[in-house]
Steps between C-alpha positions, in 0.01 A plus 500: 500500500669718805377833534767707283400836725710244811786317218825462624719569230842507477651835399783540297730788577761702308819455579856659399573483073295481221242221447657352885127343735544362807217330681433592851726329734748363208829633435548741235743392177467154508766256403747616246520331157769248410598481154496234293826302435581186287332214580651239721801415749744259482242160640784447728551809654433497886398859689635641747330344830114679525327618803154621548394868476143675532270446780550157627279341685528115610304211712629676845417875434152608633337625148579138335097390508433777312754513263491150377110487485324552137188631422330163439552312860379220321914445500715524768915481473806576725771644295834458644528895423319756345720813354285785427707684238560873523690535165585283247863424658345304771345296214820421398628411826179310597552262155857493514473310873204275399730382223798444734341365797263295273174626639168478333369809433205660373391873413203714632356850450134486562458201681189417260652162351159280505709210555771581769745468287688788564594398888725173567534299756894517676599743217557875455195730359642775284169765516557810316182725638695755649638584179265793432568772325372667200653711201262616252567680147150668410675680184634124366217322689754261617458380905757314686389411851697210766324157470359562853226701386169315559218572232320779709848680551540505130157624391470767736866635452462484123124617527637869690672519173184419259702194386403065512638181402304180511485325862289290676218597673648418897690749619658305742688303249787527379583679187829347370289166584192583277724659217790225471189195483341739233255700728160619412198726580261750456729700247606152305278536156641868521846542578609133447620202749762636797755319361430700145596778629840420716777633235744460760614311846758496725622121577750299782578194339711213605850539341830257517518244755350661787442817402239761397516838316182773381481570149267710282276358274310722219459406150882601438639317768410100545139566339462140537452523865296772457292296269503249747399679812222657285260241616746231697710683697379386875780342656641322230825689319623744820321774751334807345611827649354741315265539213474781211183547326363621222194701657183687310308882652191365622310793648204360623258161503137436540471220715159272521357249721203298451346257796258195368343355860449109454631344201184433300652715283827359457456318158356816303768746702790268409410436131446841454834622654706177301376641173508922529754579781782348303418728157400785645696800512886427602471771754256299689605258727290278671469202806249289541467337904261233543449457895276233703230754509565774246643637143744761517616674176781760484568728234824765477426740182879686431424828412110453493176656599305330773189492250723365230610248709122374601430548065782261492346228764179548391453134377564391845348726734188459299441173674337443776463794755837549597630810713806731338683749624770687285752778541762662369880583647858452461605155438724518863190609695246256345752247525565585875156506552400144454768339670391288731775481852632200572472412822116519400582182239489132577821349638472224290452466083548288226437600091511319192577693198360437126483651173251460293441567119134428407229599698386281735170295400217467723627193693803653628255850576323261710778299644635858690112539605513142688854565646427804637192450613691201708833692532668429866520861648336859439818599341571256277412661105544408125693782361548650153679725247414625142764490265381437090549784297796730671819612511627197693505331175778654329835430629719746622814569301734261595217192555416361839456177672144543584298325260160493572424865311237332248232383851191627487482519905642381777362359782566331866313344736639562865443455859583666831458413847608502835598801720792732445752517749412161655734183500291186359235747423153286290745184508112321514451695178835394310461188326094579449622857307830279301231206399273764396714732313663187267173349447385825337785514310450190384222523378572856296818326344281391143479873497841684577838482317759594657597640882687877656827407654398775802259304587638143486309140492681282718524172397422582147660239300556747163551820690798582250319503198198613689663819638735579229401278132728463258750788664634202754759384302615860418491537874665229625832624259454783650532399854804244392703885393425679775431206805679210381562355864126560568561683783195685445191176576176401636226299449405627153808682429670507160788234424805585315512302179708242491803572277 
């Protein structure tokens, strides 16, 4: 964990009216609401002739290599054109001429999708990360903040108000990413999934022949989309803008780490954590890491003392001779504070995502033991989450598409390699890390059910019912109202049902 006394957090400022936060460098205000209408143009209906607004930036301009590159280099594509939107117009303008020029296109805020799916070759990337902007009620607890926030620009701006939603745990991601897949963390078993807790969203969707239009969505206005970008909402019905949550005063956190050296104690540390961490208190949540050389366990305590939270672990730290540190803080500076920067990542990664609801016996304890111990890199790691007894397993009014709120954990083994910021970078390593990676998942499949759509399984022959169980069929009706061409695809996208 980064020294807090030398964090880098970013500050949230007041700015002009009541409940109004702007994050440093982002425009105050945001982008103003459109109200919802009736539902649907005449299919024929052509629009007027669309041309791209926002920061452009195409093969020929001198920041293109930058701006078409992902986090995971593992994937490199050449869009025809990447619009960077500065307000939800240019959204509008950026579908409307994919439609009419008949352009593949694909949508991008944090540039975390594990597959590459949200670049394309020869087509137009609509990224929304400079949509960033915050509004925050603290007397209705109500946040709405532009879908370019990243997870670490959310925390911290709703942490200078004593306030949290659910996110992931890398701050580099992006939050209307995490949230619209179903997105969960440290807070999960307390406050509920992301998704559980997004009452509202601001959508463009494709509309006529070649058109588009924004619409609000809340459980007055088309809750069915809201239901369905509660957990599915990646790409698949239109392009996010903005987000309204439902947030919860969080004041402070105790947050724990525990480091096992060697993994001769893997088997009693797991078991342990499989069987306690998921019943324990719903303020605690906890991750377990399992690296080549070492356990790592994480606990975040909302609201807790730091010798509550080690009461809490006890079971787990008890084993073995493990070394602990734990503190207290606000939720945005603890959160800050273990980031870890990118550029000091891997270039190069590959996950496999699993649920699982049983604990895992002895054979698949040992079977992360021998991968690991023969895993392809230093940075390659098998991953978890408690879930069990928390608030993630009640709905939220109006349902959601996520479905897996009965696991008992979730877990994922992953990989990294190769060196940031260099072409080819570990291309030795490649198909040593890929063999590796689906060989262990493999061999954990007698023990999972099910699979996260944020982190996607390529190549996964069930990955609908896998991702989203019996909601697929609800979903694909869904997509057949509001995306009947399919403009909105990719390689695990959504189809329209066929009518």
């Amino acid at each position: 964990m980064h020294d807090l006394s030398r964090r880098n957090l970013l500050r949230a400022t007041a700015a002009a009216g009541a409940g109004a936060v702007v994050l440093p460098g982002i425009v105050a205000g945001g982008t103003p609401a459109i109200a919802a209408d009736g539902w649907g143009a005449y299919p024929g209906a052509r629009s007027e002739p669309a041309t791209l607004t926002g920061r452009i930036v195409r093969p020929q301009d001198p920041g293109y290599a930058d701006a078409s590159l992902g986090w995971d280099e593992l994937f490199v594509r050449y869009p025809l054109v990447i619009v960077f939107a500065q307000e939800t117009q240019d959204v509008v303008n950026a579908l409307t001429w994919a439609r009419q020029n008949d352009v593949a296109l694909r949508v991008r805020s944090g540039r975390h999708s594990l597959e590459g799916w949200s670049n394309v070759d020869n087509g137009i990337v609509i990224d929304v990360s400079e949509l960033k902007w915050a509004q925050i009620d603290e007397a209705a607890r109500v946040a709405t903040v532009g879908a370019g926030l990243n997870q670490l620009e959310a925390v911290t701006t709703l942490g200078e108000h004593d306030l949290a939603v659910t996110t992931g745990t890398e701050g580099s991601v992006g939050l209307s990413g995490a949230t619209l897949g179903g997105g969960f963390g440290f807070l999960t078993r307390y406050l509920g999934m992301a998704c559980d807790n997004l009452i509202g969203a601001e959508i463009v969707v494709a509309s006529g022949a070649d058109g588009a239009k924004a619409i609000e969505v809340d459980l007055k206005n088309h809750p069915d989309l809201l239901w369905a970008l509660r957990g599915a909402g990646n790409g698949n019905f239109g392009i996010v803008t903005s987000l309204t949550y439902r947030v919860t005063p969080l004041r402070s956190v105790a947050y724990l780490q525990a480091t096992w050296e060697g993994l001769d104690d893997l088997h009693a540390v797991f078991d342990t954590w499989q069987r306690t961490a998921p019943f324990a208190d719903k303020r605690l949540g906890t991750q377990l890491e399992i690296h080549t050389s070492q356990i790592l366990l994480f606990g975040v305590l909302a609201d807790g003392s730091e010798a509550e939270a080690e009461e809490l672990l006890d079971a787990i730290l008890s084993i073995g001779s493990p070394e602990v540190t734990v503190q207290t803080g606000g939720w945005g500076d603890i959160y800050a504070a273990f980031q870890i920067p990118t550029e000091d990542e891997p270039a190069n990664w590959k996950f496999f995502s699993q649920f699982s609801n049983k604990p895992f016996p002895e054979k698949a304890i040992s079977l992360i033991r021998e991968f690991m111990e023969n895993a392809p890199s230093e940075d390659s790691n098998f991953f978890t989450q408690a879930f069990g007894k928390g608030a993630q397993t009640r709905e939220p009014r109006g349902g959601s598409a996520f479905p897996h709120r009965d696991a008992l954990f979730y877990s994922e083994p992953g990989v990294g390699w190769g060196t940031r910021g260099e072409p080819d970078s570990g291309d030795d390593t490649t198909p040593i890390a890929q063999a590796w990676i689906a060989e262990f998942s493999r061999a954990l499949r007698p023990y999972v059910d099910g699979a996260y759509v944020n982190v996607p399984n390529i190549g996964m022959q069930d990955w609908e019912t896998a991702y989203w169980g019996a909601n697929f069929e609800r979903l694909r009706k869904i997509k057949a109202k509001y995306d009947p061409h399919n403009v909105f695809q990719y390689e695990q996208s959504i189809p329209p049902a066929s009518r």
